[in-house]
N, CA, C and O atoms as a Tinker XYZ file with bonds, in Angstrom:
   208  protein
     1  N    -61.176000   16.466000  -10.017000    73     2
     2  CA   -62.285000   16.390000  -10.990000    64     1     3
     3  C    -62.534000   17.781000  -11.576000    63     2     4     5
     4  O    -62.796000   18.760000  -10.878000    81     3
     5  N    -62.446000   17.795000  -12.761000    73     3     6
     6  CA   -62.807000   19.468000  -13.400000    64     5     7
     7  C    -64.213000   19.323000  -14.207000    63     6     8     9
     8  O    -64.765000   18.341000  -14.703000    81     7
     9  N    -64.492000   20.396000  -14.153000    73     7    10
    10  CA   -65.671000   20.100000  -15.119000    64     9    11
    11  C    -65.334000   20.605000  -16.418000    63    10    12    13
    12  O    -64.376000   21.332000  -16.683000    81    11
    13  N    -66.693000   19.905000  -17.650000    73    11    14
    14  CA   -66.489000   20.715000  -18.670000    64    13    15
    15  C    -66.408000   19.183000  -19.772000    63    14    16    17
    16  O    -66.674000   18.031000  -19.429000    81    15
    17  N    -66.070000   19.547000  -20.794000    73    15    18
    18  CA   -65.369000   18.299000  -21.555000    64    17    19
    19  C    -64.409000   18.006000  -21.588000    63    18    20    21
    20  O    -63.454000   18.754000  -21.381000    81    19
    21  N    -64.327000   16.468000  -21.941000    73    19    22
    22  CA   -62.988000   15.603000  -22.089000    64    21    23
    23  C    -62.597000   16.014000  -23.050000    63    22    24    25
    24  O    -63.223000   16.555000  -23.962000    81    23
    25  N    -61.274000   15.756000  -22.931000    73    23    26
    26  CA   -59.863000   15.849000  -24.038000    64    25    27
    27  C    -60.145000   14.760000  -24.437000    63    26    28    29
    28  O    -60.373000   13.880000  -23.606000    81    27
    29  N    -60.231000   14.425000  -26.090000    73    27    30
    30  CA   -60.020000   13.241000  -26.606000    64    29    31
    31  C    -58.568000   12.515000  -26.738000    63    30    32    33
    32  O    -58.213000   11.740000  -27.626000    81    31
    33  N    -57.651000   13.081000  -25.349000    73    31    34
    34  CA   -56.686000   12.510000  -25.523000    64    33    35
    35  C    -56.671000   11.261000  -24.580000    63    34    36    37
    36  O    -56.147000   10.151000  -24.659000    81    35
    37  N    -57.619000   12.020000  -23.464000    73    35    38
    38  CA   -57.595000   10.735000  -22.330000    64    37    39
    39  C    -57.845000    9.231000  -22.862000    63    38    40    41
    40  O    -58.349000    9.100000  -23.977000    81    39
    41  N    -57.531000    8.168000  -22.149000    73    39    42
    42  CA   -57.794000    6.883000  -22.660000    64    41    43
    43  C    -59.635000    6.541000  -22.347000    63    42    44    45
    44  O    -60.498000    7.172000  -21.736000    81    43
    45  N    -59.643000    5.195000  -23.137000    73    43    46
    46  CA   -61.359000    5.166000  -22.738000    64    45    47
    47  C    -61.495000    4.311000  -21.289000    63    46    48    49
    48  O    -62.572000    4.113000  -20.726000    81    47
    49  N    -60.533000    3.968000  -20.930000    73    47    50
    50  CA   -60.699000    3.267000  -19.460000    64    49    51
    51  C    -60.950000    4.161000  -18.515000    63    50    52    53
    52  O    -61.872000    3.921000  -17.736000    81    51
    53  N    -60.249000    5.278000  -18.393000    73    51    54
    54  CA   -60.638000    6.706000  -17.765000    64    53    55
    55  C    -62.152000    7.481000  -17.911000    63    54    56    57
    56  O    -62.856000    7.976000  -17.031000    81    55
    57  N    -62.307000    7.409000  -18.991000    73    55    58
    58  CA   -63.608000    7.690000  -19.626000    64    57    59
    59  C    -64.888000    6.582000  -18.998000    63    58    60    61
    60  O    -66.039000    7.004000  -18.886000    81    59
    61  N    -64.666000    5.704000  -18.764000    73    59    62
    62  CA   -65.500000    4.255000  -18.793000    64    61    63
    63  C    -65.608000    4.437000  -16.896000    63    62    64    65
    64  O    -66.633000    4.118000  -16.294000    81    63
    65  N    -64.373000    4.990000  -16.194000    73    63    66
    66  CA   -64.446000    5.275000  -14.975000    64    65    67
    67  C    -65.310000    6.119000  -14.444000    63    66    68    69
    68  O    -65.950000    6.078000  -13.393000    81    67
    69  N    -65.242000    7.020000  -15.447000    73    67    70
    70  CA   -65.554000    8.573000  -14.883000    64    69    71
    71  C    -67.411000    8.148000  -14.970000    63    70    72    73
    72  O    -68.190000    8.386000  -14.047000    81    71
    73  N    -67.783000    7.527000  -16.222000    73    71    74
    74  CA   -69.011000    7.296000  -16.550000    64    73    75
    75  C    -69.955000    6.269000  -15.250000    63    74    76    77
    76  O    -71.017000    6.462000  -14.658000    81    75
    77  N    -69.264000    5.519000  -15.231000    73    75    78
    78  CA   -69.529000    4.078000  -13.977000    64    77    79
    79  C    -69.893000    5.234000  -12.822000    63    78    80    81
    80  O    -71.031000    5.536000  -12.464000    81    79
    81  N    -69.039000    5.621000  -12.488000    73    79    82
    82  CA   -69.280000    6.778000  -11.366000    64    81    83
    83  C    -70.202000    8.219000  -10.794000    63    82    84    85
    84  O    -70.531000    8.782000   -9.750000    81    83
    85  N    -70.344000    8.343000  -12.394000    73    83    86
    86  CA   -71.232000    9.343000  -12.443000    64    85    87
    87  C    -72.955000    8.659000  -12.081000    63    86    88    89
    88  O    -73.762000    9.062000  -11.243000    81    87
    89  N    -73.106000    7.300000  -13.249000    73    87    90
    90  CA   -73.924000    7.122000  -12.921000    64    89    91
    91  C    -74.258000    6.410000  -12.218000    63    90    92    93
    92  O    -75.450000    6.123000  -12.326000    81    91
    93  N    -73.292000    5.542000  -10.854000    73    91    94
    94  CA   -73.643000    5.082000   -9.287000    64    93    95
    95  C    -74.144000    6.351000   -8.894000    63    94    96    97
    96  O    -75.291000    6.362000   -8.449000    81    95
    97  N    -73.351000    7.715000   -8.986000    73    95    98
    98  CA   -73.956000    8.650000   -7.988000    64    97    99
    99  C    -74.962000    8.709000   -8.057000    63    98   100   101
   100  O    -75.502000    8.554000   -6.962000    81    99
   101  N    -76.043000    8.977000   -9.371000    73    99   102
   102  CA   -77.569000    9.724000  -10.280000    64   101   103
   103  C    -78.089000    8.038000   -9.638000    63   102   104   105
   104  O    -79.184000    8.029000   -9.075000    81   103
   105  N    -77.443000    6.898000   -9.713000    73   103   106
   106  CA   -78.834000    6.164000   -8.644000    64   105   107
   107  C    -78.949000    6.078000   -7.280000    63   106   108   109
   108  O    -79.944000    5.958000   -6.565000    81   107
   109  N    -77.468000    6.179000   -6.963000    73   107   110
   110  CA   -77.631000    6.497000   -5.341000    64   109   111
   111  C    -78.925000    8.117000   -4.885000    63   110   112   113
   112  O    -79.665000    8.150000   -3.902000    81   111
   113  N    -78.779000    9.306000   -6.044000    73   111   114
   114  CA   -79.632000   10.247000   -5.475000    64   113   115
   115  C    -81.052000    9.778000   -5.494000    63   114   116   117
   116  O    -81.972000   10.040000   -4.720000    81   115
   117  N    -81.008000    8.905000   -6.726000    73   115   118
   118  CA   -82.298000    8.249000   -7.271000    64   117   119
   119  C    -82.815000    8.010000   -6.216000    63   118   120   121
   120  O    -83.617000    8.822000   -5.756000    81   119
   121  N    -82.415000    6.471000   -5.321000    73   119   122
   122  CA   -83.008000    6.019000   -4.083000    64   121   123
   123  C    -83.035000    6.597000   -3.317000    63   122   124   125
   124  O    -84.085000    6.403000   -2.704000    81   123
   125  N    -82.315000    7.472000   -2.784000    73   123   126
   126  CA   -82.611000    9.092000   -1.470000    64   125   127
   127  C    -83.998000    9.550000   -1.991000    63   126   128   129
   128  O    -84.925000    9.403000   -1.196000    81   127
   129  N    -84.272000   10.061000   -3.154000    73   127   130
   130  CA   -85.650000   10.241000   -3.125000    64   129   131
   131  C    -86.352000    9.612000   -2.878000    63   130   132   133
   132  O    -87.230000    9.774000   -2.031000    81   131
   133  N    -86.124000    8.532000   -3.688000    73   131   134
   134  CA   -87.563000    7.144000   -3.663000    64   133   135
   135  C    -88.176000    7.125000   -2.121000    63   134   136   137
   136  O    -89.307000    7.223000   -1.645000    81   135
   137  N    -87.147000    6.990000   -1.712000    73   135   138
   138  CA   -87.242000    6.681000   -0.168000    64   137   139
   139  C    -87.704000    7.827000    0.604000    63   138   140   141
   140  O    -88.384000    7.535000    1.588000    81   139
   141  N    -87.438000    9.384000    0.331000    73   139   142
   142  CA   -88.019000   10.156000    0.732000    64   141   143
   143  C    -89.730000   10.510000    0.628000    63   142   144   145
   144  O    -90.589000   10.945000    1.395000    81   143
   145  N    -89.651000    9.996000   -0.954000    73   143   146
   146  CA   -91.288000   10.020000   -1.201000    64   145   147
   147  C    -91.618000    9.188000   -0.625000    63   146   148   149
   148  O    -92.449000    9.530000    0.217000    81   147
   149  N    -91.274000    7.641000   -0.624000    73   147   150
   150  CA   -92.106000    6.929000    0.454000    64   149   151
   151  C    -92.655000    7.055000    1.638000    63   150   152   153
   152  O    -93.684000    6.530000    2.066000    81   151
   153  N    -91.547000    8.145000    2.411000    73   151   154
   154  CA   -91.971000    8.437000    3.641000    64   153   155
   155  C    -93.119000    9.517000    3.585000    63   154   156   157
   156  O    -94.203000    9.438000    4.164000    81   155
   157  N    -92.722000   10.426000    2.868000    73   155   158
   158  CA   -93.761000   11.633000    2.830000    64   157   159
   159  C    -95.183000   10.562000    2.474000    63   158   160   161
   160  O    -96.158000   10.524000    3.225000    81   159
   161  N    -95.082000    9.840000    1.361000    73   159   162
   162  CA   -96.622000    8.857000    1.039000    64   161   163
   163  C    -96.894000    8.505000    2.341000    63   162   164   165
   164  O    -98.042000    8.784000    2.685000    81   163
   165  N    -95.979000    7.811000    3.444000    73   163   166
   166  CA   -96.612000    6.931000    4.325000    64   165   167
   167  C    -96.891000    7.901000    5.143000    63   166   168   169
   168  O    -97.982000    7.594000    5.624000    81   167
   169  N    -96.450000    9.184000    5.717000    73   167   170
   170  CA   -96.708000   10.290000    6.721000    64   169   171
   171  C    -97.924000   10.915000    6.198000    63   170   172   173
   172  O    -98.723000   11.328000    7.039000    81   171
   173  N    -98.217000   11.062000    4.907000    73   171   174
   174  CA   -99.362000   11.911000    4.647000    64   173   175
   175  C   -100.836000   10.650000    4.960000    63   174   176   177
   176  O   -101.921000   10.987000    5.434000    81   175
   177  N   -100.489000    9.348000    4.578000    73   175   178
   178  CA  -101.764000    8.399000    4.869000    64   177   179
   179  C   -101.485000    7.976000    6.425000    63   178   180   181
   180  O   -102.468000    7.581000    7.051000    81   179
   181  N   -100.435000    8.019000    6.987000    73   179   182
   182  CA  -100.854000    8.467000    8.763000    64   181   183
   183  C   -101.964000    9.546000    8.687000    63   182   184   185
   184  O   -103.159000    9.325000    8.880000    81   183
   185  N   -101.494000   10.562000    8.426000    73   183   186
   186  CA  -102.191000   11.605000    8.985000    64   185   187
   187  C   -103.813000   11.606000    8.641000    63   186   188   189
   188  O   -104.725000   12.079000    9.318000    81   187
   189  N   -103.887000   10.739000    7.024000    73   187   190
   190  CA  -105.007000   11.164000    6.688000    64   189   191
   191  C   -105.916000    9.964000    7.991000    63   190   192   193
   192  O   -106.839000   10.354000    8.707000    81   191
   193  N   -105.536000    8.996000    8.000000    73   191   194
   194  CA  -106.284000    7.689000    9.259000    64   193   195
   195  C   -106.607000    8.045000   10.299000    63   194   196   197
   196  O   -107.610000    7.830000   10.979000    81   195
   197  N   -105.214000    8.948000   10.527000    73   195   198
   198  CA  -105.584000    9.963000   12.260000    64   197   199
   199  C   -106.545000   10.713000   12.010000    63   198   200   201
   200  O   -107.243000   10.627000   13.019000    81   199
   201  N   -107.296000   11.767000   10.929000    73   199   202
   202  CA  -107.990000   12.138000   11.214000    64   201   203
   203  C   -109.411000   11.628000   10.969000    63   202   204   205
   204  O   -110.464000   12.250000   11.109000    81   203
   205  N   -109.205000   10.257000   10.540000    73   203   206
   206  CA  -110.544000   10.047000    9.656000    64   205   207
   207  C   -111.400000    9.351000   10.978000    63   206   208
   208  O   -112.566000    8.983000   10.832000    81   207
């Protein structure tokens, strides 16, 4: 994988690959967060119950 821009020589099936892929990764990071904020939401309203 290189970075940078495509050669408009490559075909668009290559192109159509590279794209599919890129953006599984950007939602897979997507849900790592989601899920991280959820926890931080649910750890911070623990804490706030524990002390209330």
């Amino acid at each position: 994988m290189h970075s940078g821009c495509l050669p408009p020589s490559l075909p668009s099936s290559t192109v159509r690959t590279q794209i599919s892929s890129i953006s599984s990764s950007i939602m897979a990071s997507g849900m790592i967060s989601f899920c991280y904020a959820l926890f931080c939401f649910h750890l911070t309203l623990s804490v706030e119950i524990y002390l209330k």
